[in-house]
BATIDREN-394338 format. One record per residue (C-alpha): residue in one letter; x, y, z. Coordinates in Angstrom, 1 decimal, decimal comma. Layout:
# residues N
<r><res>A</res><u>X</u><v>Y</v><w>Z</w></r>
...
***
This chain:
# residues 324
<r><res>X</res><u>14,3</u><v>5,0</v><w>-31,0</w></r>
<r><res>X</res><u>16,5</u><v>7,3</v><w>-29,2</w></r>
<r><res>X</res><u>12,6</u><v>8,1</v><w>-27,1</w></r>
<r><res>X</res><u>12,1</u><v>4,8</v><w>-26,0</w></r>
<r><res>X</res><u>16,1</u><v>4,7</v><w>-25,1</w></r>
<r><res>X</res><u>15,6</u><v>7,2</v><w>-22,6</w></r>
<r><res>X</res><u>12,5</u><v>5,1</v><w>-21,0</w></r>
<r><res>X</res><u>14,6</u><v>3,7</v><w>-18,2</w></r>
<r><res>X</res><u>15,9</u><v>7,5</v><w>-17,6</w></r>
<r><res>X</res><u>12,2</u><v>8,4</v><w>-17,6</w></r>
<r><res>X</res><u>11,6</u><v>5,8</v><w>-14,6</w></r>
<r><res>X</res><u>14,3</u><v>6,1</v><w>-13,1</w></r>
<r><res>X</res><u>13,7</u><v>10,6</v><w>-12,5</w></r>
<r><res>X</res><u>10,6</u><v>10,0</v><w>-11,4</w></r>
<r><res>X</res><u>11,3</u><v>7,5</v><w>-8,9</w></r>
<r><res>X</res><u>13,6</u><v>10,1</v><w>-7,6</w></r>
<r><res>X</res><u>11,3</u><v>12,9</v><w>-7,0</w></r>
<r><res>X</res><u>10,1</u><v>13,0</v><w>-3,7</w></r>
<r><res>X</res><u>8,1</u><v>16,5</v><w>-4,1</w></r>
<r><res>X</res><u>5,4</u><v>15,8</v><w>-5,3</w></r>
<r><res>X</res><u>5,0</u><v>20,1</v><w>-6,4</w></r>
<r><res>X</res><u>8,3</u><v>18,7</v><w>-8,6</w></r>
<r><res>X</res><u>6,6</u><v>15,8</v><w>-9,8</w></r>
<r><res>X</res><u>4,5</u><v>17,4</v><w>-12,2</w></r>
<r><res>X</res><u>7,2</u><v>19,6</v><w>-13,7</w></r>
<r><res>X</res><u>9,1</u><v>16,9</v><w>-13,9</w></r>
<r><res>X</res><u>7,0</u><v>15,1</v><w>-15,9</w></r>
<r><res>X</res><u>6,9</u><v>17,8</v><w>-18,2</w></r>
<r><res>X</res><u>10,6</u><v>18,1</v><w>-18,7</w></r>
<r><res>X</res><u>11,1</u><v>14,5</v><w>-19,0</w></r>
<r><res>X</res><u>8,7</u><v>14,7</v><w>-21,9</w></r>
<r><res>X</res><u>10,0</u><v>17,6</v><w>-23,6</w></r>
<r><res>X</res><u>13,5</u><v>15,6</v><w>-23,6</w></r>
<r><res>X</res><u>12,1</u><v>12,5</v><w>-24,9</w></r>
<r><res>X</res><u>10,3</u><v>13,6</v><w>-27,8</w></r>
<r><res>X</res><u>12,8</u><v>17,5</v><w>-28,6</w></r>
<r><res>X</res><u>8,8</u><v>19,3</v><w>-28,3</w></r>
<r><res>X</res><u>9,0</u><v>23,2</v><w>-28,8</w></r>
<r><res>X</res><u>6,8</u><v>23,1</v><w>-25,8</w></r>
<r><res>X</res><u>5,1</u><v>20,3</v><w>-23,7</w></r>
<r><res>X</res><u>2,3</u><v>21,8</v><w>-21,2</w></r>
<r><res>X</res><u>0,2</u><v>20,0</v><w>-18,9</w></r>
<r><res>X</res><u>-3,8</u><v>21,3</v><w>-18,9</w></r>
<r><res>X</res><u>-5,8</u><v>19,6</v><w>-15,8</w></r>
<r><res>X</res><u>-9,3</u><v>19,3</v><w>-15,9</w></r>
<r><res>X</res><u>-10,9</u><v>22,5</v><w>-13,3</w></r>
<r><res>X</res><u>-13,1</u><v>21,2</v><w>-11,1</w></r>
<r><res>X</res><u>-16,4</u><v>21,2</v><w>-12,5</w></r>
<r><res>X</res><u>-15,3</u><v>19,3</v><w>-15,4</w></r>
<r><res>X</res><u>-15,9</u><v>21,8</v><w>-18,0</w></r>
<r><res>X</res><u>-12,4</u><v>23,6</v><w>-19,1</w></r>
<r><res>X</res><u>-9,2</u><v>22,3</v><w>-19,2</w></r>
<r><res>X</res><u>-6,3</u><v>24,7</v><w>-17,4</w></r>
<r><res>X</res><u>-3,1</u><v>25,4</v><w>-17,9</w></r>
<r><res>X</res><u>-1,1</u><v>24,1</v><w>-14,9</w></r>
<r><res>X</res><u>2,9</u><v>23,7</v><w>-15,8</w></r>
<r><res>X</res><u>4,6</u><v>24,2</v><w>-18,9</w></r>
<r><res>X</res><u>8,0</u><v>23,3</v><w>-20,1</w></r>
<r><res>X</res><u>9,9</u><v>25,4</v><w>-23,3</w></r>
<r><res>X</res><u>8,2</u><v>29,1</v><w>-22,3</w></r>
<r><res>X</res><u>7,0</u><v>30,4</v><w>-19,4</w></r>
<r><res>X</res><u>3,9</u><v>29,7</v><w>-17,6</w></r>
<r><res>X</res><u>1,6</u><v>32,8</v><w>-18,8</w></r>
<r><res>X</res><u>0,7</u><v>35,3</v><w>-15,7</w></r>
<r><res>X</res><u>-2,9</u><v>34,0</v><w>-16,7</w></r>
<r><res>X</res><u>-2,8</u><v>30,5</v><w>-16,9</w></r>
<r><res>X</res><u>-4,2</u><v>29,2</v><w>-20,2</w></r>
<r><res>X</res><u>-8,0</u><v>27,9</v><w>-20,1</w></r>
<r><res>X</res><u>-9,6</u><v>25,6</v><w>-22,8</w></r>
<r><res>X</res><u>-13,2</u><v>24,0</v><w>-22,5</w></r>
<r><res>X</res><u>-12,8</u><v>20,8</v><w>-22,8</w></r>
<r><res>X</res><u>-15,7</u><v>19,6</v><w>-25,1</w></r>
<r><res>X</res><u>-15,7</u><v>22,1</v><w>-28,1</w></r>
<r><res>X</res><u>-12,4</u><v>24,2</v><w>-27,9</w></r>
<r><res>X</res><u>-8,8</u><v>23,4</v><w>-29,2</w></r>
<r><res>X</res><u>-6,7</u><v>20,0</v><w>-30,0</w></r>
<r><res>X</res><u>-6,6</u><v>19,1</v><w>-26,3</w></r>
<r><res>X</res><u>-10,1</u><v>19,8</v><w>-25,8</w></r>
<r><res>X</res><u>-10,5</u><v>17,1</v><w>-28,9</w></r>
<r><res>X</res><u>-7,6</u><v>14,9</v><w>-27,2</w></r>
<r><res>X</res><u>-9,8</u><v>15,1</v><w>-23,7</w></r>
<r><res>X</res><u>-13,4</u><v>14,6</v><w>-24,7</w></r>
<r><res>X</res><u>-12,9</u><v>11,7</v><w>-27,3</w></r>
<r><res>X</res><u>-10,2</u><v>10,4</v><w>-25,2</w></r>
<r><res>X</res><u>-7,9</u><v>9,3</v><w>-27,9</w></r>
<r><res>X</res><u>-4,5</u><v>10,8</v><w>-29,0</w></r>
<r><res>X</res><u>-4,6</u><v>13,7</v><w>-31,7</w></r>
<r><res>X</res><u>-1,9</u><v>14,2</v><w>-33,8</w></r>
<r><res>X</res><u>-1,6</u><v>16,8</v><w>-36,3</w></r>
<r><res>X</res><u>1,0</u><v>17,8</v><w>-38,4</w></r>
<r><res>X</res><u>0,2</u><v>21,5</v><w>-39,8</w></r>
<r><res>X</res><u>-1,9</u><v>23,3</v><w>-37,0</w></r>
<r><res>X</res><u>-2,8</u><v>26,2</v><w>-39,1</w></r>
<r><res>X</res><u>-4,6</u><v>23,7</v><w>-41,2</w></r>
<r><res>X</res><u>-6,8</u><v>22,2</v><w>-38,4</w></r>
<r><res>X</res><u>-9,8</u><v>24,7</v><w>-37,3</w></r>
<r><res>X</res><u>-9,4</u><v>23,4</v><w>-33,7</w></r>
<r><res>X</res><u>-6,1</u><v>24,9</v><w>-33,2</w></r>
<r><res>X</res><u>-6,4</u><v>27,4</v><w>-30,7</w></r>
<r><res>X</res><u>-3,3</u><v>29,4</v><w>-31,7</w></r>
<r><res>X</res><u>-0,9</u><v>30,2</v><w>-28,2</w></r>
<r><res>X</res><u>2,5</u><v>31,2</v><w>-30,3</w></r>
<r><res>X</res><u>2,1</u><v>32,2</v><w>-33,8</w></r>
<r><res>X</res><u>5,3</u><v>30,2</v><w>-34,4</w></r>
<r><res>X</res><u>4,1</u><v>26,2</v><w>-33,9</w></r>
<r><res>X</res><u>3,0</u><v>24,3</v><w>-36,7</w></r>
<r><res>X</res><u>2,4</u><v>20,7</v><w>-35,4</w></r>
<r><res>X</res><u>1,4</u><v>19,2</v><w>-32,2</w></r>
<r><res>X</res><u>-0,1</u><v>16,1</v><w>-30,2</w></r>
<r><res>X</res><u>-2,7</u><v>16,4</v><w>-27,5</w></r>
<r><res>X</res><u>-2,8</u><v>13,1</v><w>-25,7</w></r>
<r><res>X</res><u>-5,3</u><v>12,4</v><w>-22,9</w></r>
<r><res>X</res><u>-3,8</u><v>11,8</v><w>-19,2</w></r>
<r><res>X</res><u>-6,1</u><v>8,5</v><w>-17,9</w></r>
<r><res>X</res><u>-6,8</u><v>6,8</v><w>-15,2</w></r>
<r><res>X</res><u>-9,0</u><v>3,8</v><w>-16,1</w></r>
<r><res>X</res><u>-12,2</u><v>6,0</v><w>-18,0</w></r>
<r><res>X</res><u>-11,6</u><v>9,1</v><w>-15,9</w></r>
<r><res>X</res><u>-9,7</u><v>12,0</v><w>-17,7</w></r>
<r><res>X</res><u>-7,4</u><v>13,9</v><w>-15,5</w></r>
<r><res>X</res><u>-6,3</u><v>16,3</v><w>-18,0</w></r>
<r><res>X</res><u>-4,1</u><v>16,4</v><w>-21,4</w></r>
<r><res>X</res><u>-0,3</u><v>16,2</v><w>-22,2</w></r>
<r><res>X</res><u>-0,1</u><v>18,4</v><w>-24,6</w></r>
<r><res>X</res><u>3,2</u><v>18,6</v><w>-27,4</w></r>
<r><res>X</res><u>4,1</u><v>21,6</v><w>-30,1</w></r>
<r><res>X</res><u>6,6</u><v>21,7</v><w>-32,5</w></r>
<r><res>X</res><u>7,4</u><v>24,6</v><w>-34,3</w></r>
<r><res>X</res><u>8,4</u><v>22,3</v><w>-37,6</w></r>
<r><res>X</res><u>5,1</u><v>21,1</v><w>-39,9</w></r>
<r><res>X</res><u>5,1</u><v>17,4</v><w>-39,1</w></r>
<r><res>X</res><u>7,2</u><v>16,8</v><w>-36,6</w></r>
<r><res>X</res><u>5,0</u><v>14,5</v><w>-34,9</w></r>
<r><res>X</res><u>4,2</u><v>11,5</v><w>-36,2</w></r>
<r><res>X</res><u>1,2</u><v>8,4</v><w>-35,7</w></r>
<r><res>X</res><u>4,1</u><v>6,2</v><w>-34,9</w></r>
<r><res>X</res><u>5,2</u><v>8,3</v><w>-31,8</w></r>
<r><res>X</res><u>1,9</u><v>7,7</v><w>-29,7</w></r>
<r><res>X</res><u>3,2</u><v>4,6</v><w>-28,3</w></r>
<r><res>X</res><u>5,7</u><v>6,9</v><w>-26,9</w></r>
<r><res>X</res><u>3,7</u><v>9,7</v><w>-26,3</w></r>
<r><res>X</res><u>1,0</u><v>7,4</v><w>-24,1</w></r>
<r><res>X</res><u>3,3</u><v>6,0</v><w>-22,2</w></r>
<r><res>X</res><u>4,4</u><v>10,1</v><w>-21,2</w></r>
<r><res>X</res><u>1,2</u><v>10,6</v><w>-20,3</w></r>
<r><res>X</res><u>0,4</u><v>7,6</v><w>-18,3</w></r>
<r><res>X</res><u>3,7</u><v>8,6</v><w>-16,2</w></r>
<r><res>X</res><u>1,8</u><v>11,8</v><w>-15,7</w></r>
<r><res>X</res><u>-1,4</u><v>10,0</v><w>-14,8</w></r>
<r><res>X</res><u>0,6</u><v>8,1</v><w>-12,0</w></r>
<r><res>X</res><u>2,1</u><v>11,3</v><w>-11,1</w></r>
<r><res>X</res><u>-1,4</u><v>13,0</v><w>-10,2</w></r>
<r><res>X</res><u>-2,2</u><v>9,7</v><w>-8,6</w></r>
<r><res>X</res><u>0,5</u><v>10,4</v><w>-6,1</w></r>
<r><res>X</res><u>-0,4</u><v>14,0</v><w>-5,9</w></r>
<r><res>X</res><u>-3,5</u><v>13,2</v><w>-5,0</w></r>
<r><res>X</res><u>-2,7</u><v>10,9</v><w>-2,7</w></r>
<r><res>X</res><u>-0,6</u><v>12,9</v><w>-0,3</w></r>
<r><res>X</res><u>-3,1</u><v>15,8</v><w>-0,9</w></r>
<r><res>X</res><u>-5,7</u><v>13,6</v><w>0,7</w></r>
<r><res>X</res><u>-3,5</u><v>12,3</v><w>3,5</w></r>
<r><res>X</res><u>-2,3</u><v>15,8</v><w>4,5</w></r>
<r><res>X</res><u>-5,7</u><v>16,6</v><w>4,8</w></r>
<r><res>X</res><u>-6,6</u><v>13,2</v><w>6,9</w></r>
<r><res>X</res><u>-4,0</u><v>14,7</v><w>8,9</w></r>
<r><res>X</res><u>-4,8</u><v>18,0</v><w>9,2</w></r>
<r><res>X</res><u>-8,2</u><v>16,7</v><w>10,4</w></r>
<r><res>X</res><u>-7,5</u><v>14,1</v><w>12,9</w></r>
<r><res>X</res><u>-5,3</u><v>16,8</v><w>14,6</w></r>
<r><res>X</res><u>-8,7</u><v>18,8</v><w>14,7</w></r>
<r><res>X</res><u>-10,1</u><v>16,3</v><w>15,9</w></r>
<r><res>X</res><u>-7,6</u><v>15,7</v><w>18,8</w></r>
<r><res>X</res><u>-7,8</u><v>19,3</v><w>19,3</w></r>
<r><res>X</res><u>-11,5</u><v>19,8</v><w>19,8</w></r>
<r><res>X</res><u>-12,0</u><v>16,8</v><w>21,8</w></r>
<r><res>X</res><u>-9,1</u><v>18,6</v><w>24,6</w></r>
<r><res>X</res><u>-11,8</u><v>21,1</v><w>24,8</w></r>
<r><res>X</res><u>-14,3</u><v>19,1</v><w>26,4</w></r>
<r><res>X</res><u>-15,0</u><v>18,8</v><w>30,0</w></r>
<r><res>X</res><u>-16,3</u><v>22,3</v><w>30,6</w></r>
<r><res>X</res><u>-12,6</u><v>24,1</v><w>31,4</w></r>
<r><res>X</res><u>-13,2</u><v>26,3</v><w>28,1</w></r>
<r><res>X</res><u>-16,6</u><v>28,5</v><w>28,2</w></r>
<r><res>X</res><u>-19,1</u><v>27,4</v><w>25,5</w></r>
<r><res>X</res><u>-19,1</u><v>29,9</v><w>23,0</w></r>
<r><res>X</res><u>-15,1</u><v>30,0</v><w>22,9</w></r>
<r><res>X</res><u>-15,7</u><v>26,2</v><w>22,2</w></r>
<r><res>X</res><u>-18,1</u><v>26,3</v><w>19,4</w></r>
<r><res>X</res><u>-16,0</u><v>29,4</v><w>17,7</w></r>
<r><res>X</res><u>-12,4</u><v>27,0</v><w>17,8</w></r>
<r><res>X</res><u>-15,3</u><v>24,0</v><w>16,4</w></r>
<r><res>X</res><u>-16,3</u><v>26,3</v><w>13,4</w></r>
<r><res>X</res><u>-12,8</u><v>27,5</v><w>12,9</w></r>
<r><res>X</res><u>-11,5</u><v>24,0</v><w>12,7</w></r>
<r><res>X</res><u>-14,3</u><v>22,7</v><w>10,3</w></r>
<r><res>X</res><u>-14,0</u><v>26,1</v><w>7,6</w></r>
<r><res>X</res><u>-10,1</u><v>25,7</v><w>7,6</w></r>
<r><res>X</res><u>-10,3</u><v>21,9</v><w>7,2</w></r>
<r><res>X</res><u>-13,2</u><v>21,8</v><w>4,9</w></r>
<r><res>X</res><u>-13,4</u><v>24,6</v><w>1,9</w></r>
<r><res>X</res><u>-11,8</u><v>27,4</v><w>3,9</w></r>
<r><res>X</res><u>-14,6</u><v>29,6</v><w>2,9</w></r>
<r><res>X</res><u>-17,7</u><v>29,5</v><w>5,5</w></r>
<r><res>X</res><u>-18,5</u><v>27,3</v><w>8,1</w></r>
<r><res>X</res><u>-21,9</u><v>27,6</v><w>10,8</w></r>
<r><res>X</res><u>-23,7</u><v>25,6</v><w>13,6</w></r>
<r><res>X</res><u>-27,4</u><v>26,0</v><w>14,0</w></r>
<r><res>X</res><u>-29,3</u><v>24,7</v><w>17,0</w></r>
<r><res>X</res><u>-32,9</u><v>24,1</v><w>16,9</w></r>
<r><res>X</res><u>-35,7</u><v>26,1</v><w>18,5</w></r>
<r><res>X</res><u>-38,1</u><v>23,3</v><w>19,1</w></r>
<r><res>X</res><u>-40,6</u><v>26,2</v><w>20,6</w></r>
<r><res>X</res><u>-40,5</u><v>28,5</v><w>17,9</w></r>
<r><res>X</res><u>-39,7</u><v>26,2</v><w>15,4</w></r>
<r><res>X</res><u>-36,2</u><v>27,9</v><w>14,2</w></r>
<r><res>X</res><u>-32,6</u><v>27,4</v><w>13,6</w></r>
<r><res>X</res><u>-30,6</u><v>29,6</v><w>15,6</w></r>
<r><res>X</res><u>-27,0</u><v>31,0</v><w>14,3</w></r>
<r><res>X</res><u>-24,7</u><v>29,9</v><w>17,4</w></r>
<r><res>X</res><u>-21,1</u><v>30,8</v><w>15,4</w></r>
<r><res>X</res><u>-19,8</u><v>31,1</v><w>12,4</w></r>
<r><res>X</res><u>-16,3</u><v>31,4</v><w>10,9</w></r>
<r><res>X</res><u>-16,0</u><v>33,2</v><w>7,4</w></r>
<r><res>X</res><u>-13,3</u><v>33,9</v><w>5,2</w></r>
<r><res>X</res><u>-14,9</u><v>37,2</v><w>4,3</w></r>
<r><res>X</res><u>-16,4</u><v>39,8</v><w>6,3</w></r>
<r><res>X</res><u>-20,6</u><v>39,1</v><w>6,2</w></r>
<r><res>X</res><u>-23,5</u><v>41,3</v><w>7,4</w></r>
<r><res>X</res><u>-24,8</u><v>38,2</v><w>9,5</w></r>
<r><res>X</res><u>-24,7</u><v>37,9</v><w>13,1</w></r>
<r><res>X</res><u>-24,9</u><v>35,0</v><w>15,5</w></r>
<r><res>X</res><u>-28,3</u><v>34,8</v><w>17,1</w></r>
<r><res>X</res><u>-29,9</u><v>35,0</v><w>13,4</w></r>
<r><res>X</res><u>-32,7</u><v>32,8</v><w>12,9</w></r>
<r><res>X</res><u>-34,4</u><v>30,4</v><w>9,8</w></r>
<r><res>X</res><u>-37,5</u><v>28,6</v><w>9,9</w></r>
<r><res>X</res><u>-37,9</u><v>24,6</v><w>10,3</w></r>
<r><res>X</res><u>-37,7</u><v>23,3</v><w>6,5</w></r>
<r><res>X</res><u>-36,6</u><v>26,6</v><w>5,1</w></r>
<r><res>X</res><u>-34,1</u><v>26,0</v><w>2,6</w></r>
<r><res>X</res><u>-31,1</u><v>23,7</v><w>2,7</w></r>
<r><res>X</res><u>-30,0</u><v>23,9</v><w>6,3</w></r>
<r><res>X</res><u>-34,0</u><v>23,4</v><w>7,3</w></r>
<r><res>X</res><u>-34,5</u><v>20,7</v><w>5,7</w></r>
<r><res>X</res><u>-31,2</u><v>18,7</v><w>6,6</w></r>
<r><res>X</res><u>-32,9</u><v>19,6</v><w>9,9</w></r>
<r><res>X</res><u>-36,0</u><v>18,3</v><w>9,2</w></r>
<r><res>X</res><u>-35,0</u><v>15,1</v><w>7,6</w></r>
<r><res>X</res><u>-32,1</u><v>14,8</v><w>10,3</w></r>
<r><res>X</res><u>-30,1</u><v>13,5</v><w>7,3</w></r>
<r><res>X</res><u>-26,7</u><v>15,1</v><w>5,6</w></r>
<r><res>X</res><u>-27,3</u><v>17,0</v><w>2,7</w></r>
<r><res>X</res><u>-24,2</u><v>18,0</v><w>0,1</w></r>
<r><res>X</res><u>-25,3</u><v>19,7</v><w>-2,7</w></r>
<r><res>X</res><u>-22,3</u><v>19,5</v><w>-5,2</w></r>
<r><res>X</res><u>-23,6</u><v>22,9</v><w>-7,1</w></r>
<r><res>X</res><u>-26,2</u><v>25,3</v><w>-5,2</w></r>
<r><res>X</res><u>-27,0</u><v>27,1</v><w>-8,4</w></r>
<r><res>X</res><u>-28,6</u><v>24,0</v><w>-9,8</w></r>
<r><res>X</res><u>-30,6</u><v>23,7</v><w>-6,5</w></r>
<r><res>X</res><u>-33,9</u><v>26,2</v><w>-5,9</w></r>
<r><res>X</res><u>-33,7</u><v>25,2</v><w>-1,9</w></r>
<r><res>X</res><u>-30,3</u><v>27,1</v><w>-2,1</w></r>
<r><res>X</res><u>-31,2</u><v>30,8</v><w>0,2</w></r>
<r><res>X</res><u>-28,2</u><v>32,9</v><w>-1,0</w></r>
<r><res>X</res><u>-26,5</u><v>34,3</v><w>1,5</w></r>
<r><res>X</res><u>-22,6</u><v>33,8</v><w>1,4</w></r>
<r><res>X</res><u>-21,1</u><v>35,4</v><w>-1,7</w></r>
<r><res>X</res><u>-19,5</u><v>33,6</v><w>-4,0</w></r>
<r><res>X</res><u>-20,5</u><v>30,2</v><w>-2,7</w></r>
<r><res>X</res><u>-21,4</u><v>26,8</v><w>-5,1</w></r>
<r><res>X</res><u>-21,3</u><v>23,9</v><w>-2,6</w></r>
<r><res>X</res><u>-23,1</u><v>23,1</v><w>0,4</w></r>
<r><res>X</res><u>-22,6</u><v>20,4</v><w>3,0</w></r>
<r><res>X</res><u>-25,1</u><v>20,4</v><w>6,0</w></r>
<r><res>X</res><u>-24,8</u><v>17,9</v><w>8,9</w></r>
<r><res>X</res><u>-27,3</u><v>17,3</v><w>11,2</w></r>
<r><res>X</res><u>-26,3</u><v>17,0</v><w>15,3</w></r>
<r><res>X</res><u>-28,7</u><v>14,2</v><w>15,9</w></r>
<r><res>X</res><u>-28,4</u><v>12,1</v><w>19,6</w></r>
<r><res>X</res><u>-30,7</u><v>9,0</v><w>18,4</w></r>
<r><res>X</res><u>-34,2</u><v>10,4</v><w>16,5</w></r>
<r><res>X</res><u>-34,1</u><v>13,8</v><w>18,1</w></r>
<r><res>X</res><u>-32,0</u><v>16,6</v><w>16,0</w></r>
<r><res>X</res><u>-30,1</u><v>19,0</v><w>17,9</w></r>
<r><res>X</res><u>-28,9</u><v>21,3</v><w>15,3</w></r>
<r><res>X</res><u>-27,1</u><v>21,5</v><w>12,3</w></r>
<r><res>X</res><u>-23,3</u><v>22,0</v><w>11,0</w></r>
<r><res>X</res><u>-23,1</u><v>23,9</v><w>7,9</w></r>
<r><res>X</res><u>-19,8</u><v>24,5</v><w>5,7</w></r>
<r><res>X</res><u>-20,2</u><v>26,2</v><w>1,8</w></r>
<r><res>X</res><u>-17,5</u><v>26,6</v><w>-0,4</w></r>
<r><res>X</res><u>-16,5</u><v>28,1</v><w>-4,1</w></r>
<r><res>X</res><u>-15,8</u><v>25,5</v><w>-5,5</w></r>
<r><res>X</res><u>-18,2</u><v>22,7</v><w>-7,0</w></r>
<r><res>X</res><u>-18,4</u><v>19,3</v><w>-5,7</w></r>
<r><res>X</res><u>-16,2</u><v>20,6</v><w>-2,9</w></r>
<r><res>X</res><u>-17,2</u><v>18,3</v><w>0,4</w></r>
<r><res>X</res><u>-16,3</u><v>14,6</v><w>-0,5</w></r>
<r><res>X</res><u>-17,5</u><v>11,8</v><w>1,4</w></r>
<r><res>X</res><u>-14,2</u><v>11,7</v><w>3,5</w></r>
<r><res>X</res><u>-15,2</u><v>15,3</v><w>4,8</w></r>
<r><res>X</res><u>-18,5</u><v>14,7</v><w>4,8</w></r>
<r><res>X</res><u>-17,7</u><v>11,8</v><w>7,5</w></r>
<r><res>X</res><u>-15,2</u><v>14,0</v><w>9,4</w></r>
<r><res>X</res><u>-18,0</u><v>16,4</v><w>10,1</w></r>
<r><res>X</res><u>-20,3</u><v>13,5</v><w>10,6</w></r>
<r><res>X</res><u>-17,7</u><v>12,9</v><w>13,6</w></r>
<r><res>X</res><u>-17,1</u><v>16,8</v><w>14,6</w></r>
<r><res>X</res><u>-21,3</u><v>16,9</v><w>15,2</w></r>
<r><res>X</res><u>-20,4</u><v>14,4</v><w>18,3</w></r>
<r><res>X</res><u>-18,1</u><v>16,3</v><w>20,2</w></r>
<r><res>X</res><u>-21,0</u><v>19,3</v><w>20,1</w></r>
<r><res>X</res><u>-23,9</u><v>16,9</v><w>21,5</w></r>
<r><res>X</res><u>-22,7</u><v>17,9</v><w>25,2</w></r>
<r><res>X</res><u>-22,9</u><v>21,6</v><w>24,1</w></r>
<r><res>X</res><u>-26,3</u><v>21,4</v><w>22,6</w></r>
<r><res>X</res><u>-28,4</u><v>19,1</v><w>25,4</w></r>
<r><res>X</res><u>-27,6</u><v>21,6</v><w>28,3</w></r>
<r><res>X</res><u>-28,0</u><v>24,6</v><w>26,3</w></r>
<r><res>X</res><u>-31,3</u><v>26,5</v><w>25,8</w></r>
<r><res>X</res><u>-31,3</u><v>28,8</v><w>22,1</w></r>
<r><res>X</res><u>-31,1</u><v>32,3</v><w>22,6</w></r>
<r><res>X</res><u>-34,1</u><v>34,3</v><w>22,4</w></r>
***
């Protein structure tokens, strides 16, 4: 009773919070007041949906290393995640699931963070008393988590209107640059620039095609890491990825390159690819190429930005013959 008394309080702080960095935490300590946990923790799902991390904790301190479960065979919350149905157990050394954090909890309630059939992650509960936590406290308990499920909501949507933002003013930017004041190659560099900080941050290319020779040719490139490649490199018509976006003059985003044999290694630490043909009707100019470390990286919002960015380059490409 004196949990669902503080309800309205619950509401009421989270209406407050217009951070959403706070928002999260906040949800966290609004928990650990309701129910008197030991220690409430929020793990999110990483993003190729395999392990659940550690991402704010309320009653200890966020470990330098923040905690990592897989999410289908390891732990409560990994139980809590995968079946998506509260767990609630009251003696933890008693459960072979437990994966033990402090040696000094005893009890604890996993419950999965929803948004329609999608997990986003668990709110996770420990008490350091053998049954402190009850069946008759998930009605409680899901109604935390479903104020933590509206709080990633929000998250994620100012994440992705910062980054509508952030690429409209690119945009704006590299359209300013047209008309033939700024020399071409300073032009394509701010183009490749804008697209890697806008889109994965980690590599981003344009390729124009070598109808004669039947080649892509490596016009700029913007990197987060040095690389032993240099403009001017060339690839074959139809070799791997960015060949055969070229040849099928159709975008090509490969959510994990290690699941994909077309994949030509050659940026370190890379697991996404987006390519993006520079097409003016039939005929393919070239191609815009961004990777990333993370998988399922380039959305279809991005892919459409770039799908926008390959117009502002048309001018570039039709008056300009490859170098040889």
């Amino acid at each position: 009773m004196d949990a669902v008394k503080l309800l309205p309080e619950v509401i009421g702080r989270l209406l407050s919070v217009s951070d959403t960095d706070l928002l999260l935490h906040e949800v966290c300590a609004l928990a650990s007041d309701a129910l008197g946990a030991d220690e409430v923790s929020l793990l999110l799902i990483d993003r190729e949906g395999q392990d659940l991390v550690e991402h704010e904790v309320v009653g200890k301190k966020l470990r330098p290393t923040r905690y990592r479960l897989r999410m289908k065979d390891q732990g409560i919350c990994g139980s809590a995640a995968t079946k998506k149905e509260p767990q609630v157990v009251a003696d933890v050394r008693k459960d072979k699931r437990y994966v033990e954090v402090h040696s000094d909890m005893r009890s604890e309630a996993a419950m999965p963070i929803l948004s329609g059939d999608q997990v986003l992650g668990v709110l996770n509960f420990e008490s350091k008393k053998i049954g402190y936590f009850q069946k008759s406290d998930v009605p409680v308990l899901t109604f935390l988590a479903s104020q933590a499920a509206l709080a990633l909501k929000m998250v994620e949507i100012e994440t992705q209107a910062r980054e509508w933002q952030e690429r409209l003013s690119a945009l704006h930017n590299l359209a300013r640059l047209g008309g033939g004041a700024v020399p071409r190659e300073a032009v394509l560099q701010r183009v490749v620039d804008a697209v890697r900080m806008t889109c994965g941050g980690h590599y981003a290319a344009i390729f124009q095609g070598d109808y004669e020779r039947e080649e892509l040719v490596l016009l700029a490139q913007s990197s987060a890491h040095p690389l032993n490649i240099a403009t001017g490199a060339r690839l074959k018509f139809g070799t791997g990825l960015l060949g055969k976006s070229f040849e099928l003059g159709e975008t090509m985003n490969v959510k994990d390159v290690r699941k994909d044999p077309m994949y030509l290694f050659k940026i370190p630490g890379v697991l996404s690819e987006i390519c993006v043909p520079i097409r003016v009707g039939d005929a393919c100019l070239g191609i815009i190429d961004a990777q990333a470390q993370n998988v399922g990286e380039f959305t279809d919002d991005e892919a459409m930005f770039l799908e926008t960015v390959t117009r502002t380059l048309i001018p570039l490409l039709q008056t300009a013959t490859p170098a040889r």
